[in-house]
C-alpha positions as CSV (number, residue, x, y, z in Angstrom):
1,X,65.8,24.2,-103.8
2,X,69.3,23.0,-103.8
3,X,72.2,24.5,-104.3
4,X,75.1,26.3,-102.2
5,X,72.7,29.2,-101.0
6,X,70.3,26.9,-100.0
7,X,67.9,28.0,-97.3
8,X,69.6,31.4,-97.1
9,X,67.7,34.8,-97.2
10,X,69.1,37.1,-99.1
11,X,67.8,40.9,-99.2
12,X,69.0,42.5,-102.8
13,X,69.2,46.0,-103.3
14,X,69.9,47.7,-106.4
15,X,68.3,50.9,-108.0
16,X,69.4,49.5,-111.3
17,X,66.6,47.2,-112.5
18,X,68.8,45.4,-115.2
19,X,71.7,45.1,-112.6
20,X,69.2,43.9,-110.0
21,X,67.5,41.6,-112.3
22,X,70.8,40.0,-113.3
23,X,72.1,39.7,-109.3
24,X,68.2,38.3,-108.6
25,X,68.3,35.6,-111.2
26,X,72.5,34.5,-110.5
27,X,71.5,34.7,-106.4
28,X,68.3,32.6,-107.1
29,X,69.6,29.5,-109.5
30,X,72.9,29.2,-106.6
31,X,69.8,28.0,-104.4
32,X,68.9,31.5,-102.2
33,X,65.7,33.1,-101.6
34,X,66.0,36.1,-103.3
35,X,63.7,39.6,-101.4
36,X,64.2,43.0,-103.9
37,X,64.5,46.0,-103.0
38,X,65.1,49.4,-105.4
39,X,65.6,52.3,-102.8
40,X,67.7,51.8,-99.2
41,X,64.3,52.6,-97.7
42,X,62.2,50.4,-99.2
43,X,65.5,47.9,-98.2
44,X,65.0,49.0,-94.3
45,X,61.8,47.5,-94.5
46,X,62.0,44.7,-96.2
47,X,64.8,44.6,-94.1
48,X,62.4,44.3,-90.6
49,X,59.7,42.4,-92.1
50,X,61.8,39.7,-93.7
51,X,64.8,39.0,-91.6
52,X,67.0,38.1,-94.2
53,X,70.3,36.4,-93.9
54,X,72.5,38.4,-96.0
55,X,72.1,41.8,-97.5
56,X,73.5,42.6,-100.5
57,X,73.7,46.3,-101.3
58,X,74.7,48.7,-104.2
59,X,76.9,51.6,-102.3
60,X,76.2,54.4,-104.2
61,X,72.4,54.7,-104.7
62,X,70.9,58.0,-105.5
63,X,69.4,60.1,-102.2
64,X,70.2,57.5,-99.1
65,X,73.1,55.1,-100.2
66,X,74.2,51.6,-99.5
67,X,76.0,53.0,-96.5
68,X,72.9,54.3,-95.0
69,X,71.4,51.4,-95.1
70,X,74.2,49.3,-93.1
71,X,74.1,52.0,-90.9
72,X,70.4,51.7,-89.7
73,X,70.4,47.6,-90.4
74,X,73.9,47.7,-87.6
75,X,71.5,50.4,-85.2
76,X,68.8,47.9,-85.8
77,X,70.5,45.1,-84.7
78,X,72.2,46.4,-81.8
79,X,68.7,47.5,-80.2
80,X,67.8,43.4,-80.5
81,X,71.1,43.0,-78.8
82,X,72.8,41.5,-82.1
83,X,76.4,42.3,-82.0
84,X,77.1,44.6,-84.9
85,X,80.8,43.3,-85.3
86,X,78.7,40.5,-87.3
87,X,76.7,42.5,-89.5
C-alpha cells in the first residue's frame, strides 16, 4: 500500500467504536497497518504480540486509561533495553 504511513504499524486504541472506526479507516487509506484495540489491556497485548510502530491512544478510557498504558508499553521497553526517552 502506498501512501505516507506506508509500512508503519500502528496500534489504535479507542473504547469508542465510532471514534475508533473513523481513526481506523483515516490511519488505513494514509498507507498504515492499522491493529485495534478497545481496552488498554487488550492494547498491552496487542501491544507484545504485534510490535507496532506507533501507538495511538485515547487518554481517558474508562478503568485503566491511556496513561496506563504508556506507562507499562515505557516499562516494557526498558526491560528489552529500548530507551524510554523514545517511546
Amino acid at each position: 500500500m502506498s501512501g505516507p504511513l506506508a509500512g508503519v504499524s500502528i496500534l489504535l486504541v479507542d473504547d469508542d467504536p465510532d471514534g475508533r472506526e473513523l481513526l481506523e479507516y483515516a490511519l488505513s487509506e494514509a498507507g498504515g497497518t492499522v491493529i485495534t484495540a478497545s481496552s488498554a489491556t487488550e492494547a498491552l497485548e496487542r501491544f507484545k504480540t504485534s510490535s507496532p510502530s506507533i501507538v495511538v491512544t485515547d487518554v481517558a478510557m474508562p478503568a485503566l486509561d491511556g496513561v496506563w498504558l504508556c506507562e507499562q508499553i515505557r516499562a516494557l521497553a526498558e526491560q528489552q533495553g529500548v530507551k524510554a526517552s523514545n517511546i
